[in-house]
N, C-alpha and C positions, 0 to 999 in steps of 0.2 A: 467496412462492415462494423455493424456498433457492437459493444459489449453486450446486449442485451440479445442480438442475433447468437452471436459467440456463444453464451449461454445456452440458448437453447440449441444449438448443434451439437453443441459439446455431451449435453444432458441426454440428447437419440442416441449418441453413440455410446454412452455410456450405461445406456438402459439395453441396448442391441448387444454388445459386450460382459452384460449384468458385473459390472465394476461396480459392487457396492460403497469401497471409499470415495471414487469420484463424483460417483451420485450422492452420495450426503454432501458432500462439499457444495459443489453445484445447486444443487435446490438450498441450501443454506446463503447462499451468495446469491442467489436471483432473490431470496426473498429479503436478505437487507436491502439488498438494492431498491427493491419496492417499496419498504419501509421508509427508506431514506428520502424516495423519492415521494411518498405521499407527505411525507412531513416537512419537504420544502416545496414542493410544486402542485400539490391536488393528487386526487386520487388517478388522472390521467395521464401524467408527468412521467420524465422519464429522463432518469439524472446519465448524462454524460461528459465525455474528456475527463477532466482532472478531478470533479466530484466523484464520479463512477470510481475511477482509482484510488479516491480517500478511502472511500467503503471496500473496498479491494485490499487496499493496506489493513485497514481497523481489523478485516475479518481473519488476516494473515496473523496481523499482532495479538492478537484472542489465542489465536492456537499457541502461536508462542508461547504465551505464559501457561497455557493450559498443558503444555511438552513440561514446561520447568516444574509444575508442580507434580505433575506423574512421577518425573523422574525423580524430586524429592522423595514423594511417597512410595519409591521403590514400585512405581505399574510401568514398569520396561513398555508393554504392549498397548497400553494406551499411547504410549507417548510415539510409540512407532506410528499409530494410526493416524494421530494429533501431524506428524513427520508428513504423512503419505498427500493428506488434505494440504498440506501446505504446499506443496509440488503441485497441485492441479491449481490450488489458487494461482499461484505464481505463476504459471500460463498467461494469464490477461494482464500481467505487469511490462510495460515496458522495461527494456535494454537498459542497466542498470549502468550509472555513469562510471569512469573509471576513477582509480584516487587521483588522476592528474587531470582529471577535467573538474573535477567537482573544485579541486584548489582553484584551478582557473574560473571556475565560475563564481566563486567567493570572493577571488580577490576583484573579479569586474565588479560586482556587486558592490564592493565597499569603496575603490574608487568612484564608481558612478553617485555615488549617495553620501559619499566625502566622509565617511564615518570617522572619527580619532579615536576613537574608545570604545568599551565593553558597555558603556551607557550609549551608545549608537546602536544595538545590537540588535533591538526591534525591525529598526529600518530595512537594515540589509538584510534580515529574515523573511523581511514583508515582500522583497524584492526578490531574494532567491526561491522563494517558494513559489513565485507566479514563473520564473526561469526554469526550475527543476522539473517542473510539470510532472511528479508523480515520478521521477527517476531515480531519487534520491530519497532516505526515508531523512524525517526532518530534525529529527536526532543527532544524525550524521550531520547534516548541515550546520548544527547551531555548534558542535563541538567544532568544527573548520572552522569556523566563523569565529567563536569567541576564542582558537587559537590565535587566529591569524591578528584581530584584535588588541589581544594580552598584549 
């Protein structure tokens, strides 16, 4: 099933149910997605795999910061709300890798691509990020990475 079904199943049930945080979430995430997808593919485009999941992460990582600055500004209940949307995004994210696989996939990556250095770093980014397919956020990656590196 594409993420684009998943959306709108997700959005009946949620309107059947009147879950108003997962319905803003939901209609918020169908419409980057469209956004995204008009601006790399035409207006009849329809971004999926690991694209769909960028825009899946971007919309996750928005709340994030948008939690950090509530909770700076002392809005407890924003930040809860900000909390609740980030649990229904995180539905459509794939099975997050473990810290013992992700090392293991670093260290193939920089064998495979012969890296010796922190000035190799691109490379083996270039290569874990077509491997991690959306499992890993790419943060995560590049600090393994330019651990294992150093």
């Amino acid at each position: 099933m594409s993420i684009h079904t998943e959306i709108v199943d997700q959005l009946k049930e949620a309107m059947k149910a009147r879950e108003a945080v997962a319905l803003n979430a939901l209609r918020a995430l169908k419409s980057a997605l469209k956004y995204a997808a008009i601006e790399k593919l035409g207006a009849e485009g329809e971004l999926e795999g690991a694209e769909a999941l960028g825009v899946v992460r971007k919309q996750i990582k928005q709340r994030r910061d948008s939690v950090e600055s509530f909770v700076a500004n002392q809005r407890p209940e924003l930040a809860e709300r900000e909390l609740a949307e980030i649990a229904v995004l995180e539905r459509f994210l794939p099975t997050a890798l473990s810290e013992g696989e992700i090392e293991a996939l670093v260290r193939g990556a920089i064998e495979e691509t012969g890296a010796a250095g922190k000035a190799d770093l691109g490379k083996v980014m270039k290569l874990l990020q077509e491997r991690a397919a959306g499992r890993v956020e790419g943060k995560t990656l590049s600090q393994v990475a330019g651990r294992l590196l150093g």
